[in-house]
C-alpha positions as CSV (number, residue, x, y, z in Angstrom):
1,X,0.0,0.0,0.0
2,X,0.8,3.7,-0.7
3,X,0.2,6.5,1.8
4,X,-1.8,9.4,-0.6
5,X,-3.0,12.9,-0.1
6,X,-6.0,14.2,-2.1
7,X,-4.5,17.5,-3.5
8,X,-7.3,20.0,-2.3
9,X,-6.0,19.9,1.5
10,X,-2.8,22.0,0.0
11,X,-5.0,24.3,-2.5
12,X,-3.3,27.0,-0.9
13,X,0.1,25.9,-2.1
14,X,1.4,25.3,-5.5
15,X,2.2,21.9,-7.2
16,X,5.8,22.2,-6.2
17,X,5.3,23.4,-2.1
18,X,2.4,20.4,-1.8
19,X,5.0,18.0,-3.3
20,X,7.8,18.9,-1.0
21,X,5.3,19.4,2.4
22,X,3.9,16.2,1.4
23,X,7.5,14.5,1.1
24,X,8.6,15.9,4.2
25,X,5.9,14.3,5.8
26,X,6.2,10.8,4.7
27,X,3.9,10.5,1.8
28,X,4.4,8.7,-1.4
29,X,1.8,9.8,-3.6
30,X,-0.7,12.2,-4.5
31,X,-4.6,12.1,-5.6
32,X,-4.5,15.5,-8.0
33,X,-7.5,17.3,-8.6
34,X,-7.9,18.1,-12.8
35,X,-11.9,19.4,-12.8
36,X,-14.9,19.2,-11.4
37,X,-15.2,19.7,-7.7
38,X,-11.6,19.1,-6.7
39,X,-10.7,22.0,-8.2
40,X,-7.8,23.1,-10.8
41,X,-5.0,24.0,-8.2
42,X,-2.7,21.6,-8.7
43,X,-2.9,20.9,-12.8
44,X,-4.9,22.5,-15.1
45,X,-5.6,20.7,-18.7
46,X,-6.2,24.1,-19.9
47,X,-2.8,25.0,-19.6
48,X,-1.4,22.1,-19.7
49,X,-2.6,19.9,-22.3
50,X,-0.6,20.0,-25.8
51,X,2.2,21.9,-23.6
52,X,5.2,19.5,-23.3
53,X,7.8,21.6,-21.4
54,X,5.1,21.8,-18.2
55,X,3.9,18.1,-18.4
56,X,7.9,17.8,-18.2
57,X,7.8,20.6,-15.6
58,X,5.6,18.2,-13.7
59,X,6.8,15.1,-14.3
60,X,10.4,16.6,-13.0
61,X,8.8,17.6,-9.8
62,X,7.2,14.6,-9.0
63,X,10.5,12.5,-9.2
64,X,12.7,15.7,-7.1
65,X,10.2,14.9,-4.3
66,X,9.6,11.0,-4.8
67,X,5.7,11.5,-5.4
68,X,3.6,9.4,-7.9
69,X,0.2,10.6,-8.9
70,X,-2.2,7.6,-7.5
71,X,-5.1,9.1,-9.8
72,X,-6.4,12.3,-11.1
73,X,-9.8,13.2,-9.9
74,X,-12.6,15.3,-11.5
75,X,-15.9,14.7,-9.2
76,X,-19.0,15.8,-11.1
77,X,-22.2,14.7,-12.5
78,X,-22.3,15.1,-16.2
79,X,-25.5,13.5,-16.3
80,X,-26.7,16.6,-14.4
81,X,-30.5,17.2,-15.8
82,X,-29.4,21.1,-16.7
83,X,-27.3,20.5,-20.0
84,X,-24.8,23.0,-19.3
85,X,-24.2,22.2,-16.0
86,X,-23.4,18.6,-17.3
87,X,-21.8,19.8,-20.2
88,X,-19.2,21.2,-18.1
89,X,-18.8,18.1,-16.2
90,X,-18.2,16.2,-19.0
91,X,-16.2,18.5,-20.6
92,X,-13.7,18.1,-17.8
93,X,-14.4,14.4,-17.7
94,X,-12.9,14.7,-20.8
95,X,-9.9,17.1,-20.4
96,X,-9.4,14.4,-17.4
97,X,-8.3,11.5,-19.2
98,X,-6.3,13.3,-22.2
99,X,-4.2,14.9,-19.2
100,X,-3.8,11.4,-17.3
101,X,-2.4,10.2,-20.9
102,X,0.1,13.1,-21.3
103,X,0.7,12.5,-17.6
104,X,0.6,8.3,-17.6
105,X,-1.5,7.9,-15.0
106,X,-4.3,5.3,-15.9
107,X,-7.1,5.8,-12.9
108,X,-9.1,9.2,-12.7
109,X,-11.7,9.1,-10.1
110,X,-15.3,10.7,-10.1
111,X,-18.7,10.3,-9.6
112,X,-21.5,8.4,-11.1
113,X,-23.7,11.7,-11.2
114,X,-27.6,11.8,-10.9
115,X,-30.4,12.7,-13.8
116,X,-32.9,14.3,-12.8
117,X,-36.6,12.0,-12.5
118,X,-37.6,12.8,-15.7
119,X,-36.4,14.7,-19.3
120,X,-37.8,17.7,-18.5
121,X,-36.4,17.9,-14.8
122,X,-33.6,20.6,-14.2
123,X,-32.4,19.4,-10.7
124,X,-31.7,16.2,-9.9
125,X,-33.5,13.7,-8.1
126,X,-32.0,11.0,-5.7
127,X,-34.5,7.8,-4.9
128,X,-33.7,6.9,-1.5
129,X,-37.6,4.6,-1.6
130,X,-39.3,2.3,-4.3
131,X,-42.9,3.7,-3.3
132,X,-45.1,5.2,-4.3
133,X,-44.2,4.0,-8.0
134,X,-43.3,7.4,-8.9
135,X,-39.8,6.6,-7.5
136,X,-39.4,3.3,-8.5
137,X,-40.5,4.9,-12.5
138,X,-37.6,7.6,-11.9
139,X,-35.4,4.9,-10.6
140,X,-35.5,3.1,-14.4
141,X,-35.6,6.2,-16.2
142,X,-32.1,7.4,-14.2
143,X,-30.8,3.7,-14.7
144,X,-31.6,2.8,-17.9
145,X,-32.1,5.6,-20.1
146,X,-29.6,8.2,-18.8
147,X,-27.1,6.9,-16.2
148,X,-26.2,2.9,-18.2
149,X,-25.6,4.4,-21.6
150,X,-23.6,7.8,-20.5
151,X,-21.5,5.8,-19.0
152,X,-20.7,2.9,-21.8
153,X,-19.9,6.1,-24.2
154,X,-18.1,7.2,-21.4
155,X,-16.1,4.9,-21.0
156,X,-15.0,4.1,-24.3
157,X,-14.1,7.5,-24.4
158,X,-11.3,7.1,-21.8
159,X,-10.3,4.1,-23.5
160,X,-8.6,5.8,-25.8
161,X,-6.5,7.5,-24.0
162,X,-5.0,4.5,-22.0
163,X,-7.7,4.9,-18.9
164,X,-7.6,1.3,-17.5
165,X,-9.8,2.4,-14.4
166,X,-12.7,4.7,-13.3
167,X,-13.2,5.1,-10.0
168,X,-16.2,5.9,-8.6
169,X,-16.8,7.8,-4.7
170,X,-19.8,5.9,-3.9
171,X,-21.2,8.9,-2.6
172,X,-25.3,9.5,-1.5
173,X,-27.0,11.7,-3.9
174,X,-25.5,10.1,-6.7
175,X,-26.8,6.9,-8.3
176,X,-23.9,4.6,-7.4
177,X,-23.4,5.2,-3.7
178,X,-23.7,1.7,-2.0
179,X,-21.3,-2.1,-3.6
180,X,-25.0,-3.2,-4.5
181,X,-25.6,0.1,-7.2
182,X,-21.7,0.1,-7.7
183,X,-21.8,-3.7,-9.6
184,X,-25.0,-2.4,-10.9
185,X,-23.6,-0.3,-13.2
186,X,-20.1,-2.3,-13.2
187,X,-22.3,-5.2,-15.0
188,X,-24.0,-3.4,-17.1
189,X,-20.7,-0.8,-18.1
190,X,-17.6,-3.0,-17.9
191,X,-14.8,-3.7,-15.7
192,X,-13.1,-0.5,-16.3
193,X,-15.6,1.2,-13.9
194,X,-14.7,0.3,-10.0
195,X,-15.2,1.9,-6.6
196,X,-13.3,4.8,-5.1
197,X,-13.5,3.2,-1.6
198,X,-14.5,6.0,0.7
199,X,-16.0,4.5,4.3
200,X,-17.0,8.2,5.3
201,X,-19.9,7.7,3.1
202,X,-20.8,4.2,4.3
203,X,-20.6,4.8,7.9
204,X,-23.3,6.8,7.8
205,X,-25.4,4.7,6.1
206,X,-24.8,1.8,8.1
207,X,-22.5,-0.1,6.1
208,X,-19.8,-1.9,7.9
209,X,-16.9,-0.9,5.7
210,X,-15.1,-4.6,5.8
211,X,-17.9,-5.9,4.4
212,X,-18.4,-3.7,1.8
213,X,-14.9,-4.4,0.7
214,X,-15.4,-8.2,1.0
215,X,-18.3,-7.5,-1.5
216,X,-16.6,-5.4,-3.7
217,X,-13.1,-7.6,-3.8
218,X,-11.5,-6.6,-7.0
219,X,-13.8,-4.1,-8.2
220,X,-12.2,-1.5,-5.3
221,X,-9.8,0.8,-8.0
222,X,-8.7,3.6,-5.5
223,X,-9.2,4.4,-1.5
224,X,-10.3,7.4,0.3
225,X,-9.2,7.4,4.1
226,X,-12.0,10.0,5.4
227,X,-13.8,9.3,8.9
228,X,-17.1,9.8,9.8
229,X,-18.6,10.4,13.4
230,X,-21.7,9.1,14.2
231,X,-23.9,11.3,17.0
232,X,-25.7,8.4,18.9
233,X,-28.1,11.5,21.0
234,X,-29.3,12.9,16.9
235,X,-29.4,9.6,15.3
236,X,-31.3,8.0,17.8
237,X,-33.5,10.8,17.6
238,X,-34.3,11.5,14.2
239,X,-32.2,9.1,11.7
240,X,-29.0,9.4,9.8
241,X,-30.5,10.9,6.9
242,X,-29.5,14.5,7.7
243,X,-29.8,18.1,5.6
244,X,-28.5,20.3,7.8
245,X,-24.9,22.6,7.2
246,X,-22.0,20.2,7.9
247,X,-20.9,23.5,10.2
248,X,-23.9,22.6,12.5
249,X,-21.7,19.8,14.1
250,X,-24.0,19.6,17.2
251,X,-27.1,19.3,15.4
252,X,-26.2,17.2,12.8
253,X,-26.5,13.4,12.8
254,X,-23.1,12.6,11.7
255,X,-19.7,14.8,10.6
256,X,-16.5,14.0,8.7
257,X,-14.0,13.6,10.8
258,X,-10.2,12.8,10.3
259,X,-9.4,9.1,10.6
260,X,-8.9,8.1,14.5
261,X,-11.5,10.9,15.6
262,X,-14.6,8.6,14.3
263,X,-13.4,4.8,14.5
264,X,-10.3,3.8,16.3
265,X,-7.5,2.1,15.6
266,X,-8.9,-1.5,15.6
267,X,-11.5,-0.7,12.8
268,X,-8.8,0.7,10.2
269,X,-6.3,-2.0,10.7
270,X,-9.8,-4.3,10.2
271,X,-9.8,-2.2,6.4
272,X,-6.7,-2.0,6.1
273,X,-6.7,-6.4,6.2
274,X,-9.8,-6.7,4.3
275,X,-8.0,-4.9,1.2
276,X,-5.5,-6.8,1.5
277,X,-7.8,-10.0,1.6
278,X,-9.3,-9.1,-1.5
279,X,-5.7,-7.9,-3.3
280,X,-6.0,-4.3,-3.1
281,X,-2.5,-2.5,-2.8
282,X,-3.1,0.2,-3.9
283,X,-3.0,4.1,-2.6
284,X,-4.6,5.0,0.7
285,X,-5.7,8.6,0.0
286,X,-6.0,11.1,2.7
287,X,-8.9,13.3,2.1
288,X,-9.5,16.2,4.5
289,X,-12.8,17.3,5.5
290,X,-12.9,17.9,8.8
291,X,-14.6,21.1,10.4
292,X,-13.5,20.6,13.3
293,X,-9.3,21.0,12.7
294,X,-7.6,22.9,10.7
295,X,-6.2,21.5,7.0
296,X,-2.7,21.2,8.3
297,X,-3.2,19.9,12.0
298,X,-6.2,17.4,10.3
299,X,-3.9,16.0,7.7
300,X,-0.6,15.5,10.1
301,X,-2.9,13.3,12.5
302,X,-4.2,11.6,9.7
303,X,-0.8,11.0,8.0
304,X,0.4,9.9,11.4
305,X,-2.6,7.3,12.2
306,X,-2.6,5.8,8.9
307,X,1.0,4.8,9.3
308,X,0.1,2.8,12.5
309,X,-2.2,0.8,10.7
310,X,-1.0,0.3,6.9
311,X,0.6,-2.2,5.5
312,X,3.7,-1.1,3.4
313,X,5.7,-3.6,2.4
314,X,5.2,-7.2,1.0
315,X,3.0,-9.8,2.7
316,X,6.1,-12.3,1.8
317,X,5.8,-16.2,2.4
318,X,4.0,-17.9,5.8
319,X,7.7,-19.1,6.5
320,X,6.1,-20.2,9.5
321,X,3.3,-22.5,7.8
């Protein structure tokens, strides 16, 4: 395994300052941000693309500070029901996977997106109920119509430019957001599509993360390392599902926390052995989205934790069997 930082924690810096604090600290790759949500900080296709002398620039930067990219993300939903709003998604979908070619990186990591309930909708609409039938109608509309064949273009797309991997967050208000919808779309797509395993988002929903993993086996692609802190007092009161701010901490139902602050120890070396059980080696990305610490003091604990509890180096023989 790989210790990883997703690059929006150091937006403040630039490519170079990230590479050398995260170096310093112990890291060996980077999750970089290319579109979408995550931002442009760190690499922008705009300026980069077609531009040899900075992909070289890059390229040189990453080997000075012994950092490999682990994937290039570009969260969005370019099946958004409002076409320019999903334009733009796709758009950087796009840019996404001709960078990761210039770049050689062959996982890029987003979300599945969510269509609105019908074609004339211009928000979109996440099921979380089959009845009344309205939903389970909007359910095979998203599915079938929208969400299934976006994706198999998609994805042929990326083929082309050496993409072996798409990682989706499984993320709620998206389509994919549990390993049930994730092989949904897996069977009906192809193998290139996987998970982004992040166990913030299943926490809440009541997923035991080990088992998720044990579900998803080889179809996990990429890992986010994100804690989430269940409120027993608000869930036991009115349920997990939860709309308030994420700054109304005591209020709210759950939070993001850094790793260590919402499981301990014993339930991330669990993960951590459950990848490994299923052959996932991969990076262990970092992301940062606790309200309650600062950037910097969140990601040292986290960095620090994680190194308690990973696995870096070959699992070897059983010399002893």
């Amino acid at each position: 395994m790989k210790l990883s930082v997703f690059s929006p924690v150091l937006a403040s810096m630039s490519l170079e300052d990230a590479l050398k604090t995260l170096h310093d600290l112990g890291v060996q790759a980077m999750e970089i941000g290319s579109g979408g949500f995550p931002g442009t900080d760190h690499l922008n296709p705009d300026e980069l693309l077609g531009c040899g002398e900075k992909i070289e620039n890059v390229k040189s930067l990453l080997k000075k500070y012994e950092i490999e990219i682990s994937a290039l993300s570009c969260h969005g939903n370019a099946v958004h029901p409002n076409k320019e709003i999903a334009a733009k998604f796709h758009e950087d979908f796009e840019k996404t996977c001709k960078l990761a070619k210039e770049l050689g990186v062959t996982t890029i990591i987003t979300f599945s997106g969510c269509p609105g309930g019908s074609p004339d909708d211009k928000t979109p609409n996440w099921v979380t109920c089959p009845w009344p039938d309205d939903f389970s109608a909007i359910l095979d509309y998203q599915w079938n119509e929208v969400l299934i064949p976006y994706w198999k273009k998609a994805s042929e797309y990326a083929k082309q430019f050496g993409i072996k991997k798409i990682a989706f967050e499984m993320h709620p208000g998206f389509c994919v957001y549990n390993p049930e919808t994730m092989l949904r779309i897996r069977e009906a797509v192809g193998d290139i599509l996987g998970a982004n395993f992040d166990p913030s988002h299943l926490f809440w929903q009541g997923i035991d993360p080990v088992f998720a993993i044990r579900k998803l086996k080889d179809a996990i692609y990429h890992f986010h390392a994100k804690d989430t802190k269940i409120d027993d007092m608000n869930t036991k009161t009115n349920g997990v599902l939860d709309t308030k701010h994420y700054g109304d901490e005591i209020n709210r139902a759950w939070i993001f926390r850094t790793v260590g602050y919402g499981h301990d120890y014993q339930c991330w070396k669990d993960m951590m052995s459950a990848l490994r059980m299923v052959g996932y080696d991969g990076a262990i990305s970092i992301e940062h989205e606790d309200s309650l610490m600062t950037p910097m003091e969140g990601l040292k604990k986290a960095i620090v934790f994680l190194k308690e509890v990973m696995m870096f180096e070959d699992k070897g023989e059983m010399w002893w069997a």
